[in-house]
C-alpha positions as CSV (number, residue, x, y, z in Angstrom):
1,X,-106.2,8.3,-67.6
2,X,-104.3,11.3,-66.8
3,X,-104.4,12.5,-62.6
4,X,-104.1,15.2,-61.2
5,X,-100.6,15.5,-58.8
6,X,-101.5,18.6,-57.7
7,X,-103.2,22.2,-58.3
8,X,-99.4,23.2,-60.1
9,X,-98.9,20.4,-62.3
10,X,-100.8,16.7,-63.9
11,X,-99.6,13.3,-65.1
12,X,-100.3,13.4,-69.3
13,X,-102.5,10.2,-69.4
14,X,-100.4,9.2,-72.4
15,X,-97.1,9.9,-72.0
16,X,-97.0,9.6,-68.1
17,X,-94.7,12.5,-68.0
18,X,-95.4,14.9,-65.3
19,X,-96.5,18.5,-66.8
20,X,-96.0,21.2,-64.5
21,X,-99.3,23.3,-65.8
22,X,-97.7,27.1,-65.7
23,X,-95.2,25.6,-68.5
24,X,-98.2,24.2,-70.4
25,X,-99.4,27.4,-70.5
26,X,-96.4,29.0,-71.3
27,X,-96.2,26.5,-74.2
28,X,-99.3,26.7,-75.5
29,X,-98.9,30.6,-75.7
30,X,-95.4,30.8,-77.6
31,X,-97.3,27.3,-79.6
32,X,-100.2,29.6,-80.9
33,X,-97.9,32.6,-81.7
34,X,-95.5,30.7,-83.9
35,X,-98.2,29.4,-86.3
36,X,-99.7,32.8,-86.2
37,X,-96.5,34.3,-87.5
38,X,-95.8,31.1,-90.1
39,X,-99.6,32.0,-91.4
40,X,-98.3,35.6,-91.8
41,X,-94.7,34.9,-93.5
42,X,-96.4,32.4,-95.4
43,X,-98.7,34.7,-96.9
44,X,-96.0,37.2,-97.5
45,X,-93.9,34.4,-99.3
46,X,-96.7,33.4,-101.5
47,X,-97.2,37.3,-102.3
48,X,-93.6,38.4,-102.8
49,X,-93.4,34.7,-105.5
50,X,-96.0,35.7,-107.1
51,X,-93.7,38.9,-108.1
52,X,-90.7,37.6,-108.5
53,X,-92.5,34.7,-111.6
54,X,-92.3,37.7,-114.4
55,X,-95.5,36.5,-115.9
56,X,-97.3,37.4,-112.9
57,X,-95.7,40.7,-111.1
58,X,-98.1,40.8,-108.8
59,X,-97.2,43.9,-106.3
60,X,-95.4,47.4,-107.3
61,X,-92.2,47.8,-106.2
62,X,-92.4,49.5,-103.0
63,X,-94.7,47.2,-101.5
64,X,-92.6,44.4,-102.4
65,X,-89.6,45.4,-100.9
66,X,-91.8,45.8,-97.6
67,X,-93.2,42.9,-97.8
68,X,-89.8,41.4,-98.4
69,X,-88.1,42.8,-95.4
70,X,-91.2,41.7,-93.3
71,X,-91.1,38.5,-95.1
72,X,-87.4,37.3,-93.7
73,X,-87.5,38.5,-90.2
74,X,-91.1,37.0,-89.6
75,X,-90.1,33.4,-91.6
76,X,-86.0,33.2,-90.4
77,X,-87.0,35.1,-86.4
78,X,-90.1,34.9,-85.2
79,X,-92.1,32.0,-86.5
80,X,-89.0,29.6,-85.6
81,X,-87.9,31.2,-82.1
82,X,-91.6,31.1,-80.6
83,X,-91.2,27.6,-82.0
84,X,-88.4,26.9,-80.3
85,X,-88.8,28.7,-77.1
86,X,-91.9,26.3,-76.8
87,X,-89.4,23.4,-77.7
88,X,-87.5,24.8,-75.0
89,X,-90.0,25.1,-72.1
90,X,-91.1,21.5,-72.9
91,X,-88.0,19.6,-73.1
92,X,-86.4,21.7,-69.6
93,X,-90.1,20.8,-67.8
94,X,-92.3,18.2,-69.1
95,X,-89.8,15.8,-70.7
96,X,-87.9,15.9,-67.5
97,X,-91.3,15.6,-65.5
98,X,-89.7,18.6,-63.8
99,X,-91.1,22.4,-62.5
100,X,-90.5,25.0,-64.0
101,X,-88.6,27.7,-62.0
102,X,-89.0,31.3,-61.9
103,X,-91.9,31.5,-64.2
104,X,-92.0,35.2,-64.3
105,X,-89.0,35.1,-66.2
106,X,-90.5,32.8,-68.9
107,X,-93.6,35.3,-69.3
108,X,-91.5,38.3,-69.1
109,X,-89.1,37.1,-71.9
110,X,-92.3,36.1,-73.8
111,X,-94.1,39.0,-73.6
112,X,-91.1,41.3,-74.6
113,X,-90.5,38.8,-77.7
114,X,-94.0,39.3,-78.5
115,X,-94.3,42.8,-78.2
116,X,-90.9,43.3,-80.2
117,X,-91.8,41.3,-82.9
118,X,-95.6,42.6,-83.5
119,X,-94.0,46.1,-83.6
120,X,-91.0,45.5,-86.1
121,X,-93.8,43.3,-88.4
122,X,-95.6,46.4,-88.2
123,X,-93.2,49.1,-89.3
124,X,-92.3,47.0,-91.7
125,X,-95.6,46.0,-93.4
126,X,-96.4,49.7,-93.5
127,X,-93.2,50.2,-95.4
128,X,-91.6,52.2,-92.2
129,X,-88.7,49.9,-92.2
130,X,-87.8,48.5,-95.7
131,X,-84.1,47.7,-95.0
132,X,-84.4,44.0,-95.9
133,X,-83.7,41.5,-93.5
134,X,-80.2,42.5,-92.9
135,X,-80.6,46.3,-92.1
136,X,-77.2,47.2,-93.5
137,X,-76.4,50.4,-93.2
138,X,-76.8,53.6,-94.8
139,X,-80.0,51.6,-95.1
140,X,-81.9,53.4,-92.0
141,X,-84.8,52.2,-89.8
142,X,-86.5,54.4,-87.5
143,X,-85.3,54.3,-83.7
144,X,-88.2,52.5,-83.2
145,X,-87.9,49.7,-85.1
146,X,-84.5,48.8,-84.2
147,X,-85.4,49.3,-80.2
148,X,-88.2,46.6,-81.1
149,X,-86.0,44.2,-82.5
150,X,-83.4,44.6,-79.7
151,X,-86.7,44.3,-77.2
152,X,-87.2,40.8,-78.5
153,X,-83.8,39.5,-78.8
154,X,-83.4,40.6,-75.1
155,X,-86.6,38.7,-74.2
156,X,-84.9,35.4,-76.4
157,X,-81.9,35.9,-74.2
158,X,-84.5,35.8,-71.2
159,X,-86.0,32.5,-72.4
160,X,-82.9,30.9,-73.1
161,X,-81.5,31.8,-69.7
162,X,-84.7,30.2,-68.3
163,X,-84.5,26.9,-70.3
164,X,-80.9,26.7,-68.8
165,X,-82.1,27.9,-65.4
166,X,-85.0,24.8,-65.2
167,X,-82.2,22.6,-66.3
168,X,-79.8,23.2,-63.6
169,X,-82.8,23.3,-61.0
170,X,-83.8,19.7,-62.2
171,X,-80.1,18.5,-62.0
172,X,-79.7,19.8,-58.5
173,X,-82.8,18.4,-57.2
174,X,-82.0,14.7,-58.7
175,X,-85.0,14.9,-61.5
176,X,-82.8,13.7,-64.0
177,X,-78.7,12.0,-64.3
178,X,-78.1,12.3,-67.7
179,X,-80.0,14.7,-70.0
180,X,-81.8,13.5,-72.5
181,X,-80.4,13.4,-76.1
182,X,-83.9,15.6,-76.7
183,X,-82.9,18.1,-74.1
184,X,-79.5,17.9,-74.9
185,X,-79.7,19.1,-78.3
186,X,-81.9,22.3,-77.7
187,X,-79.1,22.7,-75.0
188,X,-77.0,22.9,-77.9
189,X,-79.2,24.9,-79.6
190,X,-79.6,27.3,-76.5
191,X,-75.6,27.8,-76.6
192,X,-75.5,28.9,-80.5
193,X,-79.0,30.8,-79.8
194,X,-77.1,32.9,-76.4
195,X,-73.8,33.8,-79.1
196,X,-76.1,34.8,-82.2
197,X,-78.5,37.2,-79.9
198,X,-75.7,38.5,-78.2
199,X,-74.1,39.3,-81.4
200,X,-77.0,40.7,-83.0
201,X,-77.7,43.2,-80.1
202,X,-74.6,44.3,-80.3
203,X,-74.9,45.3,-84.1
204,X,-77.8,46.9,-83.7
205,X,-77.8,48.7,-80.3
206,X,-75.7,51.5,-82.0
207,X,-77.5,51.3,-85.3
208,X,-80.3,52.3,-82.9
209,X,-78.4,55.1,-81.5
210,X,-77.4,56.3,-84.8
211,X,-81.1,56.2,-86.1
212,X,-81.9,58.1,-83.3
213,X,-79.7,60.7,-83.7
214,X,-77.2,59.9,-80.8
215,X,-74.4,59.0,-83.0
216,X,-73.3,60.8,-86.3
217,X,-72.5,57.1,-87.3
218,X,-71.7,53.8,-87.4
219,X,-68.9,51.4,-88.9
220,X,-70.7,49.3,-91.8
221,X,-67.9,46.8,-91.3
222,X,-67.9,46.2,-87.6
223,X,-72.1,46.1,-88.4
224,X,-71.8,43.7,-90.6
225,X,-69.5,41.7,-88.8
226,X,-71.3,41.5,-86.0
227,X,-74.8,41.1,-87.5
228,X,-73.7,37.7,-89.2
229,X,-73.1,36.8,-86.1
230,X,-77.4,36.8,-85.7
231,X,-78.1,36.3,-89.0
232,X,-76.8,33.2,-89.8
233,X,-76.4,31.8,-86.2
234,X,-80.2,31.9,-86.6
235,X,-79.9,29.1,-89.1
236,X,-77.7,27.5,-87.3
237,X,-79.9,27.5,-83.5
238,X,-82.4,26.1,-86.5
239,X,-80.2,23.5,-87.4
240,X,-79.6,22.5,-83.9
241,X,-83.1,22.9,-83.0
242,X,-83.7,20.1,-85.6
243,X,-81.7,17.8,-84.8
244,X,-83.0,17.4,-81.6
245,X,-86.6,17.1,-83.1
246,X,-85.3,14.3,-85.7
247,X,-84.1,12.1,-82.9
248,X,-87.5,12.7,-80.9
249,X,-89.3,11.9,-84.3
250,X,-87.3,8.7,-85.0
251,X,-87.7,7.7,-81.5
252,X,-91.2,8.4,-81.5
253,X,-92.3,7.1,-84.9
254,X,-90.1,3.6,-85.0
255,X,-88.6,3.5,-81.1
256,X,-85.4,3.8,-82.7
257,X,-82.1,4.9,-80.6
258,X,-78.8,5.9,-81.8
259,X,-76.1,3.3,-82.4
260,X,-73.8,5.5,-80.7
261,X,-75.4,8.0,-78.6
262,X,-71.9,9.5,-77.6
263,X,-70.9,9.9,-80.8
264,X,-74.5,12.1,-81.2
265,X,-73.8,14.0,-78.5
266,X,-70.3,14.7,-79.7
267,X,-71.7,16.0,-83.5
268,X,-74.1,18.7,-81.6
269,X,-70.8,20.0,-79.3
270,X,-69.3,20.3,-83.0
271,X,-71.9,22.6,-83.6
272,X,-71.7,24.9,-80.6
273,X,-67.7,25.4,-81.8
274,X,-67.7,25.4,-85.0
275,X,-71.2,26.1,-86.3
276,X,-71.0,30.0,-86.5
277,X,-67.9,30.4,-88.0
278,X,-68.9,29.7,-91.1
279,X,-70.6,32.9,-91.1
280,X,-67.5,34.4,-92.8
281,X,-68.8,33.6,-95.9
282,X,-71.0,36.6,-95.7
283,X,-67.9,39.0,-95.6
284,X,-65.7,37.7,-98.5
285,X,-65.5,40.9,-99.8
286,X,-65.7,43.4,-96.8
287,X,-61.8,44.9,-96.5
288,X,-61.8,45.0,-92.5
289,X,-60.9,41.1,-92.4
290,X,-57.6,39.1,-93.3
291,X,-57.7,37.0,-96.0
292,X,-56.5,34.3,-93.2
293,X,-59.4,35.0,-91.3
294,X,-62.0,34.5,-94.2
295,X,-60.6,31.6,-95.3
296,X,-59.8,29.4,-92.0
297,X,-63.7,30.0,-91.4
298,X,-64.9,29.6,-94.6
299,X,-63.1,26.3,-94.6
300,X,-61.6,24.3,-91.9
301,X,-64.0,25.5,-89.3
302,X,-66.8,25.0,-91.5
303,X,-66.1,21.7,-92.2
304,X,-65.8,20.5,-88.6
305,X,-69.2,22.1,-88.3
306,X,-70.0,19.6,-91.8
307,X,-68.9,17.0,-90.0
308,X,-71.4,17.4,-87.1
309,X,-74.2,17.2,-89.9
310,X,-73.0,14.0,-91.5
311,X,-72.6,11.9,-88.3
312,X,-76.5,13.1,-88.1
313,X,-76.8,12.1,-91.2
314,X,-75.9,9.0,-90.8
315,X,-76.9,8.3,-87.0
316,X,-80.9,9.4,-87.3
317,X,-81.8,7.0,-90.8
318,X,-79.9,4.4,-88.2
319,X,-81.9,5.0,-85.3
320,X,-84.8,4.4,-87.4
321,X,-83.4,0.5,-89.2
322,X,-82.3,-0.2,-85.7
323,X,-85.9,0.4,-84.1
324,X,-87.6,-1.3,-87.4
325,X,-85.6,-4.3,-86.8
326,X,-86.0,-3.9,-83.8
327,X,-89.7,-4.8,-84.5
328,X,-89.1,-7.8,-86.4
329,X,-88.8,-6.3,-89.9
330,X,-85.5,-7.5,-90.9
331,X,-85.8,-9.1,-94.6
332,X,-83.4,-7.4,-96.9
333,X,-81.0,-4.5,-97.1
334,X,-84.3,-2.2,-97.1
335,X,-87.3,-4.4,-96.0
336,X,-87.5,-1.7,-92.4
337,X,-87.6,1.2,-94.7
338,X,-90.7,-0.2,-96.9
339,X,-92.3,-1.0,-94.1
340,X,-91.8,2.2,-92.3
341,X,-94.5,4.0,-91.2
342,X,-95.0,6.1,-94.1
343,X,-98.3,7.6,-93.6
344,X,-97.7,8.9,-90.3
345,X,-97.6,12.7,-90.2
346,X,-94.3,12.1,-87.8
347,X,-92.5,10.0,-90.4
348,X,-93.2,11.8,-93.2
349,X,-92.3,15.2,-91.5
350,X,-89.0,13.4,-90.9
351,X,-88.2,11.4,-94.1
352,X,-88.9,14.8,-96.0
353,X,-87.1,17.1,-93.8
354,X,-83.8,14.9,-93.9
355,X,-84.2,14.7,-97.8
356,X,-84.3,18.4,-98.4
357,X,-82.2,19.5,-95.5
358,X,-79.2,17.0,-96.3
359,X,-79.4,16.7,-100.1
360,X,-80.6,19.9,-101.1
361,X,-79.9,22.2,-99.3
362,X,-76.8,20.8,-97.1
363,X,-74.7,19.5,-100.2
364,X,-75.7,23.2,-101.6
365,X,-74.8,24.9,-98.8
366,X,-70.7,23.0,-98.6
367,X,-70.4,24.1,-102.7
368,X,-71.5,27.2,-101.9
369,X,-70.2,28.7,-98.4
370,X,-67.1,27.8,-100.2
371,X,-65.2,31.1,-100.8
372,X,-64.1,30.6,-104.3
373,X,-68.0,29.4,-105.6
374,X,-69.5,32.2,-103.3
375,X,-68.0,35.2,-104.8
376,X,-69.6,34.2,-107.8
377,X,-73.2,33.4,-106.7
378,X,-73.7,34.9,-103.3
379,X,-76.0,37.6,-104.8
380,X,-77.9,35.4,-106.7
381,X,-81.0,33.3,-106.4
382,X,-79.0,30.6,-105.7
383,X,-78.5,31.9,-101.8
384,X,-82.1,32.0,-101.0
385,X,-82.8,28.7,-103.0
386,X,-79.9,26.9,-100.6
387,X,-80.9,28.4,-97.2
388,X,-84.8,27.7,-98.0
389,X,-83.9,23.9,-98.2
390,X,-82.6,24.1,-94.8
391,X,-84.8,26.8,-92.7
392,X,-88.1,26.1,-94.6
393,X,-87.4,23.0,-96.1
394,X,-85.9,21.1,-93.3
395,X,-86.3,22.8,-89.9
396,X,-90.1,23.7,-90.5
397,X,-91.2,20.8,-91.9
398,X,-89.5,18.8,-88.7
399,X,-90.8,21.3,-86.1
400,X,-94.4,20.8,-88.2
401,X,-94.5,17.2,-88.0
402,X,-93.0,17.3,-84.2
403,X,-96.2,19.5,-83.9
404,X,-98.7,17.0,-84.7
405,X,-98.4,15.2,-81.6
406,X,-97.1,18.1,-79.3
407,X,-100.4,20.0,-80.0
408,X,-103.3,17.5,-78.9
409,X,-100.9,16.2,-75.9
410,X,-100.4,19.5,-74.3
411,X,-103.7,21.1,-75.5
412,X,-105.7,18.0,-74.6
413,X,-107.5,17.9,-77.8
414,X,-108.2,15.4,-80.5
415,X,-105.8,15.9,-83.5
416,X,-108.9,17.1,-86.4
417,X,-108.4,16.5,-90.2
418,X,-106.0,13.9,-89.6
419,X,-106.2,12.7,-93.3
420,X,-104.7,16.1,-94.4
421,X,-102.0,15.9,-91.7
422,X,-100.8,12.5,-93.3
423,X,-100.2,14.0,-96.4
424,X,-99.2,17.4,-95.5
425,X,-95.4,16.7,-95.0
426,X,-95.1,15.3,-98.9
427,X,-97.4,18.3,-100.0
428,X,-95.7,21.1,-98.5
429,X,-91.9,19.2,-99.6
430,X,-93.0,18.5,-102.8
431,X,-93.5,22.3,-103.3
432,X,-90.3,23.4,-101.7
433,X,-88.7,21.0,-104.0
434,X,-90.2,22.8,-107.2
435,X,-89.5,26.0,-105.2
436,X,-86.0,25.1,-105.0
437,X,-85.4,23.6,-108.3
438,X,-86.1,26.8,-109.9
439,X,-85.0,29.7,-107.6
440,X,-81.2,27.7,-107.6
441,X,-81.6,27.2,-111.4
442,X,-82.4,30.5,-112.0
443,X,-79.7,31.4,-109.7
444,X,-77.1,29.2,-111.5
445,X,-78.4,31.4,-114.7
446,X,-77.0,34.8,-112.7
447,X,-80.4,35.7,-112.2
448,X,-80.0,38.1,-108.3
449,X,-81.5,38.0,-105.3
450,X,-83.7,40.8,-103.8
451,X,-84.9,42.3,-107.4
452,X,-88.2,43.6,-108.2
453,X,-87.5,43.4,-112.1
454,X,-85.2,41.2,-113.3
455,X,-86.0,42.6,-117.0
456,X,-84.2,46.0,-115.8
457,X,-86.4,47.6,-118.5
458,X,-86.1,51.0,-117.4
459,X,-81.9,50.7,-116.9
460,X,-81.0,52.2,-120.3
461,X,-77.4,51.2,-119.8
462,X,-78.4,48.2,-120.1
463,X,-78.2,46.7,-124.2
464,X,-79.7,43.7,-123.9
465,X,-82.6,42.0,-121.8
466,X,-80.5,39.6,-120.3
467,X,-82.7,37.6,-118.5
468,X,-85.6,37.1,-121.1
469,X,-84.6,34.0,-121.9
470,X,-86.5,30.7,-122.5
471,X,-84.7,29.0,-119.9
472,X,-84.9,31.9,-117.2
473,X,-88.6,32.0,-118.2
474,X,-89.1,28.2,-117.3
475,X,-86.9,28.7,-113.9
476,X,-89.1,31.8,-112.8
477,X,-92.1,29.8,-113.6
478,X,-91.1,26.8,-111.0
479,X,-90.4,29.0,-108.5
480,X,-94.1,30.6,-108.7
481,X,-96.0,27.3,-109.1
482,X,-93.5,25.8,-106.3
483,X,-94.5,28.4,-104.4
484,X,-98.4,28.3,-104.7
485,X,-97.8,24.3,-104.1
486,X,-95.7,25.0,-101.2
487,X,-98.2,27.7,-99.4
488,X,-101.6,25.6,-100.0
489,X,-99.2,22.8,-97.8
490,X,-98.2,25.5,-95.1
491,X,-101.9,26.5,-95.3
492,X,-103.4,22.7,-94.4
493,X,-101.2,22.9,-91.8
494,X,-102.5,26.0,-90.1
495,X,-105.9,24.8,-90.8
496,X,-105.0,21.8,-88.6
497,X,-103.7,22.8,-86.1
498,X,-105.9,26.0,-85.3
499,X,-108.6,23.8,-86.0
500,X,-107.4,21.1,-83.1
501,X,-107.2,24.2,-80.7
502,X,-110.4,25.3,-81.7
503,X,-112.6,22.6,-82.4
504,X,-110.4,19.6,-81.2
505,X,-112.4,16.8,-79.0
506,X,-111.3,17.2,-75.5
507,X,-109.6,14.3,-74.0
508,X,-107.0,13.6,-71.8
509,X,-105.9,10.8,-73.7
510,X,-105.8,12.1,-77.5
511,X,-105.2,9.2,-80.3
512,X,-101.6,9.9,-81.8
513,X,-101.9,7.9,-84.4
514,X,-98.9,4.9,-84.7
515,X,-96.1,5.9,-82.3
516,X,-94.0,3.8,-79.9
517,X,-95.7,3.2,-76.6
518,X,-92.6,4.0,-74.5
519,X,-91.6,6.8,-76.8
520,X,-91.4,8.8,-74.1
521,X,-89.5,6.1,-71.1
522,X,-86.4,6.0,-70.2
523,X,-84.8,4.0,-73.2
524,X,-85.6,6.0,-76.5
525,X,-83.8,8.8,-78.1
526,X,-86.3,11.3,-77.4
527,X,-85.8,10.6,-73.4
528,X,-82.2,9.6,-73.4
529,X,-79.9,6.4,-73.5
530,X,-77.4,7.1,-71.5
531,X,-77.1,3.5,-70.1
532,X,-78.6,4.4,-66.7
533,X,-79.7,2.2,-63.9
534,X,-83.4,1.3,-65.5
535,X,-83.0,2.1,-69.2
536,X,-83.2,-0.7,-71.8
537,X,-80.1,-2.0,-73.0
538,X,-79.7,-2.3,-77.1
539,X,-79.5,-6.0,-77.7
540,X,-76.1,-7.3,-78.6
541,X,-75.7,-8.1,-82.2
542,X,-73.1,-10.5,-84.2
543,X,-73.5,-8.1,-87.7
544,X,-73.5,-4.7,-88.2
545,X,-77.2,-3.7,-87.3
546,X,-77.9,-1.1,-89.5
547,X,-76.5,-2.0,-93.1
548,X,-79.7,-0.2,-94.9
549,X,-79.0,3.4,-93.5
550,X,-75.0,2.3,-94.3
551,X,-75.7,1.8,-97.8
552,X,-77.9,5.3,-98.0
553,X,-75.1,7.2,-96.1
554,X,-72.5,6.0,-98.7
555,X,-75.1,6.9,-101.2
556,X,-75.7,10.6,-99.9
557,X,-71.6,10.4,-99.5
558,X,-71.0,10.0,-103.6
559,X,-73.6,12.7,-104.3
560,X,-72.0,14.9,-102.5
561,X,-68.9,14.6,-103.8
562,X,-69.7,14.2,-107.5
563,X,-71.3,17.8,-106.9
564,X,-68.6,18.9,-105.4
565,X,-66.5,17.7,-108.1
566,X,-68.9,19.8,-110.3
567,X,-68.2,22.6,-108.7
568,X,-65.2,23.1,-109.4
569,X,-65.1,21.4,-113.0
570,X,-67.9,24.9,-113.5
571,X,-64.8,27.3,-111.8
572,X,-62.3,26.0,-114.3
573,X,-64.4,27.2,-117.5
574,X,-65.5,30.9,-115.7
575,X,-63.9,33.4,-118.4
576,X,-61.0,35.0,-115.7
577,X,-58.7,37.4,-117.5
578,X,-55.3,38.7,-116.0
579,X,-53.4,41.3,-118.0
């Protein structure tokens, strides 16, 4: 049963960690607005899909483009950094059973994220800022959107400083040796999150002054440059961000630790070095950078980055063989993965997340962050199709399934409709992959990104209706019904989890369904392994002990490559002409 420590803080009656209660709070409040915004950029999505399937063309132009622009900052900013800042006040406070210090500065930085990000929706869903998600200039926002946006990347800055800042304090006052493989990778995360902010402010602190009328203008090229540092470092904090919550899953779901927890740590510092750079790929064409430049980044750098991802790759389906063998199912090559606990909302938030995030959209993304692919599908609907699989696809389905048992332990409430919440993951993934089918088809087709009308019927320049075709048709179609599939998942999952809030049995033991009991001790991934005085040791082994995930790793490896292979087989018959 849980008891109280005293008036600032309580032991969880599950877990046994020590949660200091102004962090609880603090969680719960960046917990709440997160779903809020996914319920809004859901909506959008659903709305803007619905106009971009032909057949249907649901809204008019200008309302799509406002709804579009509203759509990517609320889905790619705010719903997954009020995720993550939550991610980051728990595992810097109540995974270290530590206080949290300063907590001014937490509120502060939330309420200036908040109010930032409720203004910018704003101007944009009133169609006062339609400069898409990127903002490139001459596109021009009023000063007032671009001051909100810088309002909440300061407050992220402020929230990231404090996770760090609770960190340290734990570290000096002996709470904790090693950090936690958890903690460790939303320290990662933190890192790439400090670098992309930065960066972004930095872009558009003088396209505020410019709007504003301070400055007659600004450089398009040093904008650009500089917002690709935000714009896809917010993937990448994303991609960081998930790691960390598919080693908490695996640990919680099966016990499982990695074979090699080094070797984990090692891939996420990959990521703090290498990650961004592949940001280059954005600025193929932009004449302000060498070709050197473009293609050491677009290349070498990003493949050290790959790198990180495959030892993940490999390490997390490990983690999971080695804690179902662990647990006595050992016939077979695969005999742990068809006993895994497959209707667990954990599990299958984490089997679907590494599908779609590793074979769809990671393979995608190598083939096409490539320089010689990209210039000839960056501006098609094979972009959005690519970085779907890994933001929406893979990082939200893992922080939704993470959710499930984060909710009713720091809310205190009975998990409700937990029928739905075991089949949610496989809903909502099964969608995305329909989604994705036909938005990277269509894209494959030339079909671009970002149009209204891809019938062009009032361009009279144009001869021929070059995207009426039957196969275009079919593609367009996927992408609506994936959508409408994807949004009714996204939907049961808001439904849950307001409802748990809401209406949730109050207990300070809530049922979590099938997890480890000592997920959360000393030994497991989502706690640490560092081999300290007191943690379980892995047993020692004659074979290798994790054959299965092996097997699926060499697997993934040969898809990947016959792809890539593909690839470039498709370059060698594109029509080039030199005279």
């Amino acid at each position: 049963m849980q008891t109280a420590i005293s008036g600032l803080a309580r032991r969880c009656g599950v877990t046994g960690l020590v949660i200091n209660r102004s962090a609880e709070r603090l969680i719960k409040f960046h917990a709440v607005t997160a779903v809020l915004f996914l319920a809004l950029g859901g909506t959008l999505a659903l709305l803007i899909a619905l106009t971009r399937w032909q057949v249907v063309h649901l809204l008019p132009a200008k309302q799509f483009y406002a709804f579009l622009s509203a759509h990517g900052m609320v889905m790619l900013i705010f719903w997954i950094l009020f995720f993550e800042m939550a991610g980051l006040v728990f595992g810097s406070t109540v995974l270290l059973s530590a206080r949290m210090v300063v907590p001014r500065l937490g509120w502060v930085a939330y309420a200036m994220m908040l109010g930032g990000a409720v203004v910018a929706t704003g101007l944009m869903l009133t169609d006062r800022a339609t400069v898409m998600f990127t903002s490139y200039p001459p596109l021009q926002a009023p000063p007032l959107y671009y001051a909100s946006v810088l309002v909440f990347a300061v407050g992220a800055i402020l929230g990231v400083v404090h996770f760090f800042i609770n960190v340290l304090a734990a570290r000096m006052r002996g709470d904790v040796g090693s950090l936690p493989l958890f903690t460790f990778a939303l320290a990662g995360a933190g890192i790439i999150a400090l670098w992309s902010l930065i960066s972004g402010a930095a872009a558009l602190l003088p396209a505020f002054l410019w709007s504003a009328g301070v400055i007659d203008s600004i450089d398009p090229g040093v904008y650009r440059l500089l917002y690709w540092g935000l714009g896809h470092g917010a993937q990448q904090v994303n991609l960081a961000a998930m790691v960390a919550v598919w080693y908490g899953l695996a640990s919680l779901m099966t016990g499982g630790r990695p074979l090699n927890e080094g070797l984990s740590r090692f891939a996420i510092v990959l990521y703090i070095f290498f990650i961004n750079m592949g940001a280059m790929h954005h600025l193929l064409v932009d004449p302000g950078l060498t070709p050197w430049l473009r293609n050491i980044n677009t290349s070498y750098f990003m493949y050290l980055a790959v790198l990180g991802s495959l030892i993940h790759g490999f390490s997390i389906p490990a983690s999971v063989e080695l804690g179902m063998r662990t647990q006595g199912h050992r016939r077979g090559l695969f005999g742990w993965l068809r006993r895994a606990p497959w209707g667990e909302p954990g599990f299958a938030a984490l089997a679907v997340s590494l599908f779609l995030f590793g074979v769809m959209g990671g393979i995608s993304g190598v083939i096409i962050g490539g320089p010689q692919v990209n210039m000839i599908v960056h501006n098609t609907l094979l972009s959005p199709a690519h970085f779907h699989m890994t933001v929406v696809a893979g990082t939200t389905i893992a922080f939704m399934g993470l959710a499930y048992y984060l909710v009713p332990l720091i809310f205190q409430r009975q998990l409700v409709l937990r029928g739905w919440a075991r089949y949610q993951p496989y809903l909502y993934g099964a969608g995305m992959v329909v989604w994705g089918i036909g938005t990277g088809l269509a894209g494959h087709w030339g079909v671009p990104r970002r149009h209204w009308d891809i019938t062009f019927d009032r361009v009279s320049t144009l001869p021929t209706q070059i995207f009426q075709t039957t196969e275009v048709d079919v593609f367009m179609a996927l992408l609506g019904i994936g959508a409408v599939i994807a949004v009714i998942g996204g939907a049961m999952f808001v439904t849950i989890i307001v409802a748990t809030v809401a209406l949730g049995q109050r207990t300070a033991t809530p049922d979590l369904g099938r997890v480890m009991a000592n997920a959360f001790s000393s030994a497991p991934a989502v706690a640490g392994a560092s081999g300290e005085e007191g943690e379980a040791q892995a047993p020692a082994h004659g074979a290798f002990e994790a054959p299965g995930a092996l097997v699926l790793s060499l697997a993934f490896l040969t898809l990947f490559v016959l792809l890539y292979g593909f690839s470039w087989f498709e370059l060698s018959t594109v029509p080039w002409q030199v005279r």
